[in-house]
C-alpha positions as CSV (number, residue, x, y, z in Angstrom):
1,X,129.2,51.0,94.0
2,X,129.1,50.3,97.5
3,X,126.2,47.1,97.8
4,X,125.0,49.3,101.7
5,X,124.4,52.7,99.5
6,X,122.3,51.5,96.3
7,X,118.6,51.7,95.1
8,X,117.8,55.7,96.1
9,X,115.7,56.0,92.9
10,X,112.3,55.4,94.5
11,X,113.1,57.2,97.8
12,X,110.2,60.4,96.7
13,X,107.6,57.8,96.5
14,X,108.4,55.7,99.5
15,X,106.4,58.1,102.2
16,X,102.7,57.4,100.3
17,X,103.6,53.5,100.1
18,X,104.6,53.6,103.8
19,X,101.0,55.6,104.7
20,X,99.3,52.6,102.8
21,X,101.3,49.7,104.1
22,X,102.4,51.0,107.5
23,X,101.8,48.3,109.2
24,X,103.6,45.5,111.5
25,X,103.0,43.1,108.6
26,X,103.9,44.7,105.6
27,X,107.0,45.7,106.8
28,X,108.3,42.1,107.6
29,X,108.7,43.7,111.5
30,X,108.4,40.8,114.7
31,X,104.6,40.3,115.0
32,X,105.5,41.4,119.3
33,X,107.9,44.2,118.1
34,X,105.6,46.8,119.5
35,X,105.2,45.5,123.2
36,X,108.1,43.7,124.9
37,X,105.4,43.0,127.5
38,X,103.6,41.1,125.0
39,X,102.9,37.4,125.6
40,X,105.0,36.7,122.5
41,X,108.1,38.0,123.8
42,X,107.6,37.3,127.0
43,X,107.8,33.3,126.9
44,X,111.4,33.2,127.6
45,X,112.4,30.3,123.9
46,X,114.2,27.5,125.2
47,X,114.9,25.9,122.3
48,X,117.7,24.8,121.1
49,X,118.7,25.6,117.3
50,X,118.5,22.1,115.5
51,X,121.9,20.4,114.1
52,X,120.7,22.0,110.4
53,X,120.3,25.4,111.5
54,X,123.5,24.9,114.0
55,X,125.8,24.0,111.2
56,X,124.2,25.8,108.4
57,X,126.1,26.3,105.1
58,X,127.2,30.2,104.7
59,X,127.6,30.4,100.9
60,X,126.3,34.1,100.2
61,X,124.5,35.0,97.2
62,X,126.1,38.0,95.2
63,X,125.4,41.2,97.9
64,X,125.1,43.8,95.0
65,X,122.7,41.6,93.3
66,X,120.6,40.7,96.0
67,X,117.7,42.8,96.7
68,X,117.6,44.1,100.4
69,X,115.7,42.5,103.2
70,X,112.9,45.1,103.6
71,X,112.6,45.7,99.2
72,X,114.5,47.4,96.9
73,X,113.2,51.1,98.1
74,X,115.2,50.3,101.8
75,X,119.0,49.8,101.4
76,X,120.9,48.7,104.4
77,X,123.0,51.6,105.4
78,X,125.1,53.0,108.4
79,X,125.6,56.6,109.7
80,X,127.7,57.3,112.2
81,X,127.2,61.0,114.3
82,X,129.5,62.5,116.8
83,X,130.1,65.0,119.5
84,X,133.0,67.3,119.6
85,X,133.1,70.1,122.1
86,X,136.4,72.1,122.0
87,X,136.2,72.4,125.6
88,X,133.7,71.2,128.7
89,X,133.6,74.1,130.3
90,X,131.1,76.9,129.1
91,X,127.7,76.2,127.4
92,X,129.1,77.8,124.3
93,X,131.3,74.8,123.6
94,X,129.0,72.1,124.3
95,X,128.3,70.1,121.1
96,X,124.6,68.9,120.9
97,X,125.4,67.5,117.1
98,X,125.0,63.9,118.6
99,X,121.7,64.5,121.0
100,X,120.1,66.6,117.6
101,X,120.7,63.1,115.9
102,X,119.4,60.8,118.1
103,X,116.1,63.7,118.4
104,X,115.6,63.5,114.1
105,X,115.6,59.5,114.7
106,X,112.7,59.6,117.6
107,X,111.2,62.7,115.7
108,X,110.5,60.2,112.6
109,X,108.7,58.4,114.1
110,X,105.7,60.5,114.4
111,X,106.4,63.2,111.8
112,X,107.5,63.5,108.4
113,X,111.2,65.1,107.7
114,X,109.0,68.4,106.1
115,X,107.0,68.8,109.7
116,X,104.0,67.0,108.9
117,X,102.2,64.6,111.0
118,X,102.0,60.6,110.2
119,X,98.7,59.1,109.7
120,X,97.1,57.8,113.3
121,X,97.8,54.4,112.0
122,X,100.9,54.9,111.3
123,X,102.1,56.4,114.7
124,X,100.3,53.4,116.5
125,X,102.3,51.0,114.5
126,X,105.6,52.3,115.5
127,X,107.8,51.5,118.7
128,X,110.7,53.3,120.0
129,X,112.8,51.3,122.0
130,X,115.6,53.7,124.5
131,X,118.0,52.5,127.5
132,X,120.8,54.7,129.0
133,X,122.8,55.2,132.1
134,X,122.7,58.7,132.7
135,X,120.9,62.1,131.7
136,X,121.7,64.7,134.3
137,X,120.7,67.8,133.0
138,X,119.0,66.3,130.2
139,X,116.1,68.0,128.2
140,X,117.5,66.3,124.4
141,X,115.8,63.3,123.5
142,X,113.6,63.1,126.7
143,X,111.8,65.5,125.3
144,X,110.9,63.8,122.0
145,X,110.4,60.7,123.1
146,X,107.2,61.9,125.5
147,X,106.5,63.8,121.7
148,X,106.2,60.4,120.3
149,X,104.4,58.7,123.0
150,X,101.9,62.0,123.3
151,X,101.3,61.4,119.7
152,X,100.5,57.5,120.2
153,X,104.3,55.9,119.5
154,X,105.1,53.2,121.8
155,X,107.7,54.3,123.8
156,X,109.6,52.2,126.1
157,X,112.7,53.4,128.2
158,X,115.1,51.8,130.4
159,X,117.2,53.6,132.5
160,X,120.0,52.2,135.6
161,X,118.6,52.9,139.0
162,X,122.0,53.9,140.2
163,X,122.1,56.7,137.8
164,X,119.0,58.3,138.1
165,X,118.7,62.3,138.2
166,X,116.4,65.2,138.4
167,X,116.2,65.1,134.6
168,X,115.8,61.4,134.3
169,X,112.8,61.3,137.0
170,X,111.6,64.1,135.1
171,X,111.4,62.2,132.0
172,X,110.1,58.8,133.6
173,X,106.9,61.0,135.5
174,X,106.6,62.6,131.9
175,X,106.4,59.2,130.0
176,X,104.4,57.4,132.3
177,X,101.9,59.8,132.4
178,X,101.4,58.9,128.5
179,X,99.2,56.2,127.3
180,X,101.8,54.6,125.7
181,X,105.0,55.4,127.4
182,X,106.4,53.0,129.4
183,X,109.3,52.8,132.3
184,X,111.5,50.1,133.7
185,X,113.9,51.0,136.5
186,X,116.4,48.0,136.5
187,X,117.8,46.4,139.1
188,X,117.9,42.2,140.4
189,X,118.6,42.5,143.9
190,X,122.2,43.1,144.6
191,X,122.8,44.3,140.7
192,X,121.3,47.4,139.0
193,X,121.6,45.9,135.7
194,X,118.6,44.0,133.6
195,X,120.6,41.0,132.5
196,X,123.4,40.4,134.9
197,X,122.9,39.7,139.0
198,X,126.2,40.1,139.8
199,X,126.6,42.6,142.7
200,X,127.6,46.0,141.8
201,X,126.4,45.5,137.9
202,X,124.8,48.8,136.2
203,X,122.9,49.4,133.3
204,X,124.9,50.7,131.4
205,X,123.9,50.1,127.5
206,X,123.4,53.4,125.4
207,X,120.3,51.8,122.6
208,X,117.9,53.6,120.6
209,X,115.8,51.9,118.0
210,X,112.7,53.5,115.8
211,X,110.8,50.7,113.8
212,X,109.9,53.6,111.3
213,X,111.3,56.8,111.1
214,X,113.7,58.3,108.3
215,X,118.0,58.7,107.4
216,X,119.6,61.9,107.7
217,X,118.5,62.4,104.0
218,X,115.1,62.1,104.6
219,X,114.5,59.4,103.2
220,X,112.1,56.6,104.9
221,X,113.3,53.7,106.9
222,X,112.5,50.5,108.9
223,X,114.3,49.6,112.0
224,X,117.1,52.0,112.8
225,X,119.2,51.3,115.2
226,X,121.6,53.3,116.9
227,X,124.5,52.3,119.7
228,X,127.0,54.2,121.3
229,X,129.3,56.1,123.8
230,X,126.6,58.6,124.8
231,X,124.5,59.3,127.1
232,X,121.6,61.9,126.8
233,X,122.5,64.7,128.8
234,X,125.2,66.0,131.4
235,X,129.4,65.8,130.7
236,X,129.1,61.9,129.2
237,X,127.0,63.8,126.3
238,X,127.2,67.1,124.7
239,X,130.6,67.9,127.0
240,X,132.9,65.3,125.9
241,X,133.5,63.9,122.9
242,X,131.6,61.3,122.2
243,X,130.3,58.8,119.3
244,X,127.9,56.1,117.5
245,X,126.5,54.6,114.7
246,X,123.1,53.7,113.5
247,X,122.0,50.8,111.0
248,X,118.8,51.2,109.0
249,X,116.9,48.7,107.4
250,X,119.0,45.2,108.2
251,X,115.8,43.4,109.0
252,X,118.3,40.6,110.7
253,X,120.0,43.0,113.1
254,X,116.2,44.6,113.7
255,X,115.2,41.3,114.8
256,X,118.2,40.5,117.3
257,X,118.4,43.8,119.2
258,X,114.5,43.6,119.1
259,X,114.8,40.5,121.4
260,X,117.7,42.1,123.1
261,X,115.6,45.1,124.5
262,X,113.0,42.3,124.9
263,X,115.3,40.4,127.2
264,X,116.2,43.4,129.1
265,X,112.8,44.7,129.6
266,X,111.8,41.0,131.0
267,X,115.5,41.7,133.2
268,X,115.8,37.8,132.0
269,X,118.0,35.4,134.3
270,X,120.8,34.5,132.1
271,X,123.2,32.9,134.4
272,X,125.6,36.2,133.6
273,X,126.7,35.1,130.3
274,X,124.6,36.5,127.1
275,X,126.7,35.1,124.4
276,X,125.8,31.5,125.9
277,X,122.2,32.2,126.6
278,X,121.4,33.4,123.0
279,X,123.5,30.8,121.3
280,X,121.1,28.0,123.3
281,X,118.1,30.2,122.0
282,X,119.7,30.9,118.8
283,X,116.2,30.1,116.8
284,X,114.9,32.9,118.9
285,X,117.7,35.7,117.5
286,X,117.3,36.3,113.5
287,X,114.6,34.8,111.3
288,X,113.8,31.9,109.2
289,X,113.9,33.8,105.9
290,X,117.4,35.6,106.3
291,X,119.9,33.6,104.1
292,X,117.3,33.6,101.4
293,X,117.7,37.6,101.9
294,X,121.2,37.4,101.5
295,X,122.4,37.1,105.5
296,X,125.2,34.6,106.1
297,X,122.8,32.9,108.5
298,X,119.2,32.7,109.7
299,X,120.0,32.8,113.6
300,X,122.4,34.3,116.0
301,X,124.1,30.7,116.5
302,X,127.2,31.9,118.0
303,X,125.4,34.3,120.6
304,X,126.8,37.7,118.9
305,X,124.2,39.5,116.4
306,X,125.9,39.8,112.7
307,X,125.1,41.2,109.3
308,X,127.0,40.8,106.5
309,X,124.8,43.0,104.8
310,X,126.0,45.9,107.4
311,X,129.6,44.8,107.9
312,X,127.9,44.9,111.3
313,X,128.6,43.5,114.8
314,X,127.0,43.9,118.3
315,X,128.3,41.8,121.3
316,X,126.0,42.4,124.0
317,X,127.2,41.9,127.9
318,X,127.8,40.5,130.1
319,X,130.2,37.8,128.8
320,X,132.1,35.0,131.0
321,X,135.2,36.3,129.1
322,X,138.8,35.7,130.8
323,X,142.6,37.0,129.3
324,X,142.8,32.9,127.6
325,X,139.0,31.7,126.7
326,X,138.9,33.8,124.0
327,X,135.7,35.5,124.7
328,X,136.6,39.0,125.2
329,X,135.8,40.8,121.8
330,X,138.7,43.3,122.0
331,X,141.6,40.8,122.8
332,X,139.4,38.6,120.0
333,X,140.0,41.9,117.5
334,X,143.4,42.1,118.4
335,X,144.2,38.8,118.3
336,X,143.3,38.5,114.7
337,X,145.7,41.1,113.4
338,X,148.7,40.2,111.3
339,X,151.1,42.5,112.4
340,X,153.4,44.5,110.0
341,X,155.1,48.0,109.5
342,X,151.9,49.3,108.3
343,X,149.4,48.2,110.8
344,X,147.8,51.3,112.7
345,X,146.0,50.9,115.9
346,X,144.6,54.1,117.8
347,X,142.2,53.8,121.0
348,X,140.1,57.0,122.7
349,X,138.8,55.7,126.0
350,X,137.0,57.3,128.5
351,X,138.8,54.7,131.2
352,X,141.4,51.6,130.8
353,X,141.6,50.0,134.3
354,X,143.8,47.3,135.5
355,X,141.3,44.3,135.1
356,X,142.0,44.8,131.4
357,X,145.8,44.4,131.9
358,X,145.6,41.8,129.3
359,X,145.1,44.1,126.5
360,X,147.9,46.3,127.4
361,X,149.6,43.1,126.9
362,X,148.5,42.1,123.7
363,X,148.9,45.9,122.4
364,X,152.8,45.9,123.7
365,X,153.4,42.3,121.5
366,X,151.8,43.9,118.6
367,X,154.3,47.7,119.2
368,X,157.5,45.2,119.3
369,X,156.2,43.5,116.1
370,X,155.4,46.9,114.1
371,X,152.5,48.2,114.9
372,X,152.0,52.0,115.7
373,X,150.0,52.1,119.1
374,X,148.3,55.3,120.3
375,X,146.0,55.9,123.2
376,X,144.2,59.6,124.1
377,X,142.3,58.5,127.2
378,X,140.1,61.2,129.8
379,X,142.0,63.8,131.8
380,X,140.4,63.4,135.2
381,X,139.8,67.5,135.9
382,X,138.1,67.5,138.5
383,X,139.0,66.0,142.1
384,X,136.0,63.8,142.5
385,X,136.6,61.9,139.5
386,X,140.2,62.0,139.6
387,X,140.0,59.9,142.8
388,X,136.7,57.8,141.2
389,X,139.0,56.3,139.1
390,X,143.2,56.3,138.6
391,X,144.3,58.6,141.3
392,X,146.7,60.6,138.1
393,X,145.4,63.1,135.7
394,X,145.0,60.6,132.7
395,X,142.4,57.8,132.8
396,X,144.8,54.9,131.6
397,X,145.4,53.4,135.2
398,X,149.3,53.0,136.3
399,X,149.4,49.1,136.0
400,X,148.2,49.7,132.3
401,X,150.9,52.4,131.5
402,X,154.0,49.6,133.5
403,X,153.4,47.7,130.7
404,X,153.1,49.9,128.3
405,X,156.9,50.6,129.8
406,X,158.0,48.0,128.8
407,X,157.4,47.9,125.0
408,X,160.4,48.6,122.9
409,X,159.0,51.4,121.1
410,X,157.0,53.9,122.8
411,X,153.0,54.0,122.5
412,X,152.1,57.2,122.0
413,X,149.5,58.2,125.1
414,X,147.5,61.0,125.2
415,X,144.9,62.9,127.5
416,X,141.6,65.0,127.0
417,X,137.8,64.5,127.3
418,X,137.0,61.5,125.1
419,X,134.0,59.5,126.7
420,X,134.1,57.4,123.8
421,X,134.9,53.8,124.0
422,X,136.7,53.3,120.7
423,X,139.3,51.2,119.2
424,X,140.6,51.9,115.3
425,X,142.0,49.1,113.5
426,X,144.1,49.6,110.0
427,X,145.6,45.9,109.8
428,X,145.8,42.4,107.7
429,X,143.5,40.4,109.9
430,X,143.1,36.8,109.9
431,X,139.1,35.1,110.6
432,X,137.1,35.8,113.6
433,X,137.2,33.0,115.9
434,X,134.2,33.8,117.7
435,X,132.4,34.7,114.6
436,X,133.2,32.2,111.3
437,X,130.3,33.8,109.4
438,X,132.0,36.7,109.1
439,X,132.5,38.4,105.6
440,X,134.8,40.9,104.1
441,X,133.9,44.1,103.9
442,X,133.7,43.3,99.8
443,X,131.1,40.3,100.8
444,X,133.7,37.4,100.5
445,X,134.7,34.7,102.8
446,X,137.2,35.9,105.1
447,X,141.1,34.0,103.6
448,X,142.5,32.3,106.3
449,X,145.6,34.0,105.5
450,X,144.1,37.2,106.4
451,X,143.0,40.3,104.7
452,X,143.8,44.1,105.1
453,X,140.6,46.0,106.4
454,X,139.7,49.0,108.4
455,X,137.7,48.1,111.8
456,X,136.2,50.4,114.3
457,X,135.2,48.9,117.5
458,X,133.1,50.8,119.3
459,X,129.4,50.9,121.6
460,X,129.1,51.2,125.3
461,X,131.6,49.4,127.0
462,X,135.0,50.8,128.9
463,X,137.9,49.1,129.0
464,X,137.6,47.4,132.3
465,X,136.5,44.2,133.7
466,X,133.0,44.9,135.1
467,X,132.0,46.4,131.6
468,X,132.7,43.1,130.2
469,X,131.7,40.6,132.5
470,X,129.1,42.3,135.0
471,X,127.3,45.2,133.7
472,X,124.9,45.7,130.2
473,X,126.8,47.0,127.7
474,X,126.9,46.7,123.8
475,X,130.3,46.8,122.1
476,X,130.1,47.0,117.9
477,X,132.6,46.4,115.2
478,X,132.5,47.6,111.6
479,X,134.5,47.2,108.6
480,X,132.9,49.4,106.7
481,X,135.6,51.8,105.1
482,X,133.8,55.1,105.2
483,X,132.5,54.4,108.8
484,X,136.5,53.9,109.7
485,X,136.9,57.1,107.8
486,X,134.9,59.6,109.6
487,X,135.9,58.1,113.1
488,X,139.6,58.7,111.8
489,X,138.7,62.4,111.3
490,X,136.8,62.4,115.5
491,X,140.3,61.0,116.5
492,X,142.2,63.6,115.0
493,X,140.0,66.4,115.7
494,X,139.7,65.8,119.8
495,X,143.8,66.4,118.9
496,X,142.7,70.1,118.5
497,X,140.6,70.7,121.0
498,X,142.0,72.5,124.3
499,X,142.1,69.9,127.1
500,X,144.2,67.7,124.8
501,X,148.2,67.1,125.9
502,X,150.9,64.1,125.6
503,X,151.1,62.5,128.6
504,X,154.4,61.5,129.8
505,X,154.8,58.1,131.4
């Protein structure tokens, strides 16, 4: 039995226990995790992790023994959700699957899955956390997060103040106008991201957390997360294809993103480098109890946010990341596969720009040494965006597709309208270098030899350099097989869908 999909038996009985013990502390939640304003999270940690925490022995107790990090009733589990429009013209083919998902998460948070209210007590004990880049014509998820906040959630919502729109001032005059909504517009000067000051930086990290709220089975959980390609509204969201994932009740990963939002809410000065600034605030990232829960480790020592318990992993941007320090996540990924006559890697991006030549690099040495390459990246239909971004109908920019010339065997490339920003992995892949903690998706240490797994990376981020190194962005990986199984299926499927072609190069 899977160790992420165990211990359903007290599910009926969980919504009274929650009604008695809903609050902050009985759920083992961050005393602050209700107010990033809060004098708790605001006292930017500079503490450094002590040599004992730093160099902390991983041994793992037995996963399918150990009882999960918020009691037996709250299994750690992922869902991914997707959006698959056949075509992104007509308002019969938009998909809102995705957007309906994101609305049952915020929806839990004040209401029961059977339409009835949460106590008072409850509602003011859970937070609802939001940040996004766009939401033209946007009414989905808007509209229940000032549900929430009108019936006394905490809501808090970033948004990028160089994507703003009718719908998204909307929603910000909506929220504010609640007791308990809250607003922050980012932007540092030159940049219009929260973390990063470079010039020309966006905010550009699609988030949504619920500290209470329920799975798509109705049953109840604690601190779901969710991270993806969407937005929440317009063609990036029920137009184009599009996809994410949400992890509920990993108490470590809670606590991590928690102080991620928090960072971004304080629009922290971290010298442009994330991965750095956590890692020298590591004791600030995770949580003293985790190992005796069953986590690898107690603290986000190596700046990324892991759980083993998830088969989870979120690098947050930006990153100082260059084509040889070995800092970029998805040359990191690709680095570590063993290549052979089975490996199987697929991409659907919404762009792959020039600044990322590097990858097309690495993806040609790994076609001459067996692996199977394909790309479907965005057909640029309209003139506006077609001159936004490659100047040619397909999104996968002409110094990209020279080297993919010059590969010995061809790498398949095809268009249509995926805004997703996905990478699927079927490989034997050696450790993570930037992550050494890093399990198997059966809970064992990782040989050094390698091991055969299915990864999906996924999250935010584009392939191109100012989503890695300028702008906020989350990019995940996952080895867990039946996550890799249902993005399989959203890569086939966007193969049916009208705007789809081979592209010739």
């Amino acid at each position: 039995m899977n160790p992420r999909k165990f211990n359903r038996t007290f599910a009926t009985i969980v919504a009274s226990l929650l009604t008695v013990a809903g609050t902050t502390a009985a759920l083992g939640l961050p005393t602050a995790y209700g107010d990033p304003e809060s004098p708790a999270v605001q006292a930017e940690s500079i503490e450094t992790p002590s040599a004992t925490e730093q160099t902390q022995a991983v041994v793992v107790p037995n996963v399918s023994e150990a009882t999960p990090p918020f009691g037996a009733n709250f299994p750690v589990l992922l869902e991914a959700n997707f959006s698959r429009p056949h075509h992104d013209k007509g308002t019969s083919n938009y998909d809102y699957s995705l957007l309906d998902d994101l609305e049952r998460l915020i929806r839990g948070s004040y209401m029961t899955p059977d339409g009835a209210l949460k106590p008072k007590s409850q509602r003011s004990a859970t937070a609802v956390y939001v940040s996004v880049s766009r939401m033209e014509d946007s009414v989905r998820v808007g509209r229940e997060m000032i549900r929430a906040a009108q019936h006394g959630v905490t809501v808090k919502f970033i948004h990028g103040k160089a994507t703003q729109s009718g719908a998204s001032r909307s929603l910000v005059k909506n929220l504010n106008a609640q007791k308990t909504g809250h607003v922050l517009i980012c932007s540092k000067g030159k940049s219009l991201a929260c973390l990063s000051g470079l010039n020309g930086a966006i905010t550009h990290a699609k988030i949504v957390m619920v500290s209470q709220t329920y799975t798509r089975d109705g049953d109840p959980a604690v601190g779901a997360i969710w991270t993806g390609s969407s937005n929440y509204g317009g063609r990036s969201a029920e137009r184009t294809y599009n996809n994410g994932i949400t992890v509920y009740n990993d108490k470590k990963m809670w606590y991590q993103m928690h102080r991620l939002y928090s960072d971004m809410w304080a629009k922290r000065n971290i010298d442009n480098d994330y991965m750095r600034y956590v890692a020298t605030r590591s004791s600030s990232y995770g949580y003293s109890g985790a190992t005796a829960n069953g986590y690898t480790s107690n603290y986000a020592t190596r700046g990324m946010f892991y759980s083993n318990l998830a088969n989870y992993t979120i690098y947050a941007t930006p990153i100082k990341a260059t084509p040889t320090n070995g800092r970029d996540p998805i040359l990191n990924m690709l680095n570590r596969i063993v290549p052979d006559n089975q490996c199987r890697i697929r991409l659907m991006e919404n762009r792959f720009k020039y600044r990322r030549i590097a990858v097309a690099h690495k993806l040609v040495e790994l076609n001459r040494q067996g692996c199977r390459i394909s790309a479907v990246a965005f057909k640029d239909d309209l003139k506006s965006t077609y001159n936004l971004h490659c100047q040619q109908l397909i999104r996968i920019c002409r110094p990209i597709l020279d080297v993919f010339k010059t590969s010995s065997t061809e790498i398949d490339t095809y268009y249509a309208h995926p805004h997703d920003k996905t990478i699927l992995v079927d490989a034997k892949m050696k450790p993570n270098p930037l992550n050494p903690e890093e399990r198997t998706p059966e809970g064992n240490i990782w040989p050094a030899a390698g091991h055969r797994v299915t990864m999906v990376s996924a999250g935010s981020a584009a392939l191109t350099g100012s989503n890695l190194v300028m702008s906020d962005e989350v990019t995940t990986e996952t080895t867990e097989p039946e996550i890799y199984d249902q993005y399989l299926n959203h890569w086939k499927a966007i193969m049916t869908t009208k705007p789809f072609g081979v592209f010739r190069y």
